[in-house]
PARO-308531 format. One record per residue (C-alpha): residue number from 1; x, y, z; residue in one letter. Coordinates in steps of 0.001 Angstrom, whole numbers, m for minus. Example, Ala and Ser with C-alpha at 12.3 -4.5 7.8 and 13.67 -1.06 7.14 Angstrom:
% PARO-308531
   lofi      east     north        up   sero
      1     12300     m4500      7800      A
      2     13670     m1060      7140      S
//
This chain:
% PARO-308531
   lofi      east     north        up   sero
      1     19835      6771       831      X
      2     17380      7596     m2043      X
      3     17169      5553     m5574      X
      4     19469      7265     m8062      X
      5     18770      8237    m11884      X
      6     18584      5640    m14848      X
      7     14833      5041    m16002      X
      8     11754      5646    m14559      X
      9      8552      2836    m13386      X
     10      5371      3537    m12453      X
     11      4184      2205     m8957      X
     12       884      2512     m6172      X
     13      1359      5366     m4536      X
     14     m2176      4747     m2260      X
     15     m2270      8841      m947      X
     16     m2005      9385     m4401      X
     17     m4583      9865     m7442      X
     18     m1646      8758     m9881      X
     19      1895      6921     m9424      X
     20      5121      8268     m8790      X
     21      8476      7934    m10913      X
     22     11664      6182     m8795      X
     23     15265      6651    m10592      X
     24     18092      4338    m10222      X
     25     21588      4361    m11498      X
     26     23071      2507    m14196      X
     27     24873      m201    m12455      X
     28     21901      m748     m9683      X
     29     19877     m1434    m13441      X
     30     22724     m3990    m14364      X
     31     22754     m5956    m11843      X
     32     18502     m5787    m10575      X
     33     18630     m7256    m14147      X
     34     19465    m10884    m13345      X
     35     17690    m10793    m10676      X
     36     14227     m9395    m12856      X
     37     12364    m12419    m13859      X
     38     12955    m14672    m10691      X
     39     11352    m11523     m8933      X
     40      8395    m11573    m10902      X
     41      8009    m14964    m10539      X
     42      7869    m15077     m6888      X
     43      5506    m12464     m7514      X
     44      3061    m13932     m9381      X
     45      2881    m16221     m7146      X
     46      1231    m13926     m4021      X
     47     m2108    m14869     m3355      X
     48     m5094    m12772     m3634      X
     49     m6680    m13878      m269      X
     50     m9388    m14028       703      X
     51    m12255    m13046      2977      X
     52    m14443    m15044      5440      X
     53    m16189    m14156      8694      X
     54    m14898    m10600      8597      X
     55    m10993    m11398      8263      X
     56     m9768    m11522      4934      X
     57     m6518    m13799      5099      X
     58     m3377    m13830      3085      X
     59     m1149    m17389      3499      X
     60      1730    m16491       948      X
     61      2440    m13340      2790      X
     62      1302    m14875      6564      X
     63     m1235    m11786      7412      X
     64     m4612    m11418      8709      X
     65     m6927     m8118      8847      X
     66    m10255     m7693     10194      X
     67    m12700     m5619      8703      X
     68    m15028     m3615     10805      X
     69    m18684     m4360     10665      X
     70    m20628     m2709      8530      X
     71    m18090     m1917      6123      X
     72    m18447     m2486      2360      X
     73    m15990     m4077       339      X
     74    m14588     m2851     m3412      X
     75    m11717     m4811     m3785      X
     76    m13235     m6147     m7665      X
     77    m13972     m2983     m8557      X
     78    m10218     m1345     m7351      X
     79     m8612     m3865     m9768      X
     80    m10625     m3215    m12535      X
     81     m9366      m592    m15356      X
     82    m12202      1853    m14580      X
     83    m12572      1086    m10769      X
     84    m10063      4277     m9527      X
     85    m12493      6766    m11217      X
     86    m15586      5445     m9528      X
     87    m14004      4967     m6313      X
     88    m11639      6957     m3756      X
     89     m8832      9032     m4976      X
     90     m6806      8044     m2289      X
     91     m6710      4306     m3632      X
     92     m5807      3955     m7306      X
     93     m5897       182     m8837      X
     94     m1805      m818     m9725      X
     95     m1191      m639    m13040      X
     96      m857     m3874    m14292      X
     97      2444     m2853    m16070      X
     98      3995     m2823    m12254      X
     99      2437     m6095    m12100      X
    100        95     m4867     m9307      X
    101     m2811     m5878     m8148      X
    102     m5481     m4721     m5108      X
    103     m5520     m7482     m2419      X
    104     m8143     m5524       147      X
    105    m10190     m2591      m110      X
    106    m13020     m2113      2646      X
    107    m14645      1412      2880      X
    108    m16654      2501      6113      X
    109    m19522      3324      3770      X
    110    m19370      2991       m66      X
    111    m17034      5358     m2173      X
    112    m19951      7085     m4373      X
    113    m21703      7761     m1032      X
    114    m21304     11510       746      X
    115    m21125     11792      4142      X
    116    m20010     14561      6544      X
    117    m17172     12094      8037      X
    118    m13670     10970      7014      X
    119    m14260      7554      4716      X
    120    m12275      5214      6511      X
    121    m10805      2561      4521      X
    122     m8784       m39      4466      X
    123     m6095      m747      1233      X
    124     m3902     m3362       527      X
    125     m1835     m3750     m2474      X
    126      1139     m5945     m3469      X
    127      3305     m4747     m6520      X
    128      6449     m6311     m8133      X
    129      9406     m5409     m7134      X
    130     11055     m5931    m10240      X
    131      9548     m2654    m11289      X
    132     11342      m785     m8531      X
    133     15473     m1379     m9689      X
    134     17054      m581     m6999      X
    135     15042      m825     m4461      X
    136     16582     m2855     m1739      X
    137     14313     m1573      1348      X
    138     10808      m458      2267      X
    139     11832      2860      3367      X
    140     13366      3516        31      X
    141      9906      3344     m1103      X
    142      8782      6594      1127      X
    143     10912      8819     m1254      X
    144      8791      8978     m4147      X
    145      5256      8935     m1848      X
    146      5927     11396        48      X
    147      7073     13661     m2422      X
    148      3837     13030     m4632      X
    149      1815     12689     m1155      X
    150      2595     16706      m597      X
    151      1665     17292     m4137      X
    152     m1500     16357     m2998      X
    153     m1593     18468      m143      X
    154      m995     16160      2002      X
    155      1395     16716      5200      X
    156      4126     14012      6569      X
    157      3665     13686     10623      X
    158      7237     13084     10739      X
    159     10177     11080      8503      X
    160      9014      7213      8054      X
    161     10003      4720     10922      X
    162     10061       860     11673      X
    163      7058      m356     13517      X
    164      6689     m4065     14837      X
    165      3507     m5858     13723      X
    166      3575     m8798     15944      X
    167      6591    m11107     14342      X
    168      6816     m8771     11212      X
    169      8606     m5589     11370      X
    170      7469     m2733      8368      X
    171      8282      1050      7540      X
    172      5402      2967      8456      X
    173      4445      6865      7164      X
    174      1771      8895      8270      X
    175       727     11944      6835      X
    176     m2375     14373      7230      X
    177     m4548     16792      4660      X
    178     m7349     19086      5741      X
    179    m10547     18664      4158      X
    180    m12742     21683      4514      X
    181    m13565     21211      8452      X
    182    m12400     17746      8306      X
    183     m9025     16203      9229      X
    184     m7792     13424      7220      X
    185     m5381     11144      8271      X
    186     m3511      8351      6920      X
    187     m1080      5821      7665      X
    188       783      3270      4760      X
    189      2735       275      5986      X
    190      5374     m1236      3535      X
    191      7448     m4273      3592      X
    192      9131     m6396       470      X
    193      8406     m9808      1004      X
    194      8149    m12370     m1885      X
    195      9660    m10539     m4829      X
    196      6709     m7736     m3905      X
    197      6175     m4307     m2174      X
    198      3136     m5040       m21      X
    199      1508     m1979      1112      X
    200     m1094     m1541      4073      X
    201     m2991      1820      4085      X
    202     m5111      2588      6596      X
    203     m7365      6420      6371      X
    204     m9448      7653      9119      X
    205    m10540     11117     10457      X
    206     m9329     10455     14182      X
    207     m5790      9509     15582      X
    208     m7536      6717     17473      X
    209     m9258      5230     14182      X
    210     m6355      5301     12501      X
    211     m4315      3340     15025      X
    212     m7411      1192     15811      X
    213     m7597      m132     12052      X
    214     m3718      m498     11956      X
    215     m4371     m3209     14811      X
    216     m6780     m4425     12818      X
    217     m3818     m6043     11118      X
    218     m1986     m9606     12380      X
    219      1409    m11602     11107      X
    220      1380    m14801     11497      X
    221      4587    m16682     13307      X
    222      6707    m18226     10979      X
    223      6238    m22200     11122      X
    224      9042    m23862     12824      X
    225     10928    m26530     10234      X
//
């Protein structure tokens, strides 16, 4: 079931250049609004992680990804106000009205740099979910991407689907565009964990890239009590 009409929110949308607008009724409004600023607490509480020995490392949300060798990292940059237009249009910075923020972005070589191949990147992003009324699922979330995603000429593979990441299960969407010669493909990952919509994009010019990179990512078990 899609989100309904009241008042629209910007939000990531990582295929994207810009964000999408999600709609929600009147009554999903009323009562998302007691719920609003203990959401954006637990929010503002995600860590930013952080990166060591190749594996950058998120405790709050129990996640691990390893970056290839050799690639460069422009995770600064993506969460500064100016870092989108010197970057990759396939990774804008949140808008820090959504409360968003740019947790990982690794590029196979650097953004301003041409090359003949695909740019294969990494992007992870955590936004609030306070400014998403309404939303109650990660596949709710695939409504408004994929209808800006095809904007962009991109193509959906087929509808969005659960996939099992070790302990953690997340909606998944993948989605191709041609690019003169070139194939690009993409795959975004979304769960709500938090008071957050975490999303893990992964872009690559191969089938077998793409997948390699999203097993690039790791859950940690939940500890016992």
């Amino acid at each position: 079931m899609g989100l309904c009409r009241c008042r629209n929110v910007r939000g990531v949308i990582f295929i994207l250049v810009s964000a999408a607008c999600i709609f929600v009724s009147p009554q999903l409004c009323s009562s998302q609004a007691q719920s609003t600023r203990s959401n954006r607490s637990s929010h503002s509480s995600v860590d930013a992680g952080s990166v060591a020995n190749g594996v950058y490392r998120n405790k709050t949300l129990g996640f691990t990804c390893k970056i290839p060798d050799g690639w460069v990292l422009r995770t600064d940059d993506m969460n500064k106000p100016e870092g989108q237009a010197n970057a990759n249009a396939a990774a804008p910075a949140p808008p820090s009205s959504a409360g968003g923020k740019v947790l990982l972005a690794a590029f196979s070589r650097p953004p301003e740099a041409q090359g003949e191949e695909v740019n294969a990147s990494i992007l992870i992003a955590a936004e609030s979910a306070a400014a998403y009324p309404g939303l109650t699922d990660a596949a709710q979330y695939f409504f408004p991407l994929t209808e800006v995603a095809k904007a962009r000429g991109f193509i959906p593979d087929e509808d969005p689907y659960e996939i099992a990441i070790g302990s953690k299960t997340l909606v998944r969407g993948d989605f191709h565009k041609s690019v003169g010669t070139r194939v690009m493909r993409q795959s975004t990952m979304v769960m709500l964990a938090h008071g957050s919509v975490v999303s893990f994009t992964v872009i690559g010019g191969t089938d077998d890239q793409v997948e390699d990179l999203v097993d690039s990512l790791s859950f940690t078990p939940a500890a016992k009590k």
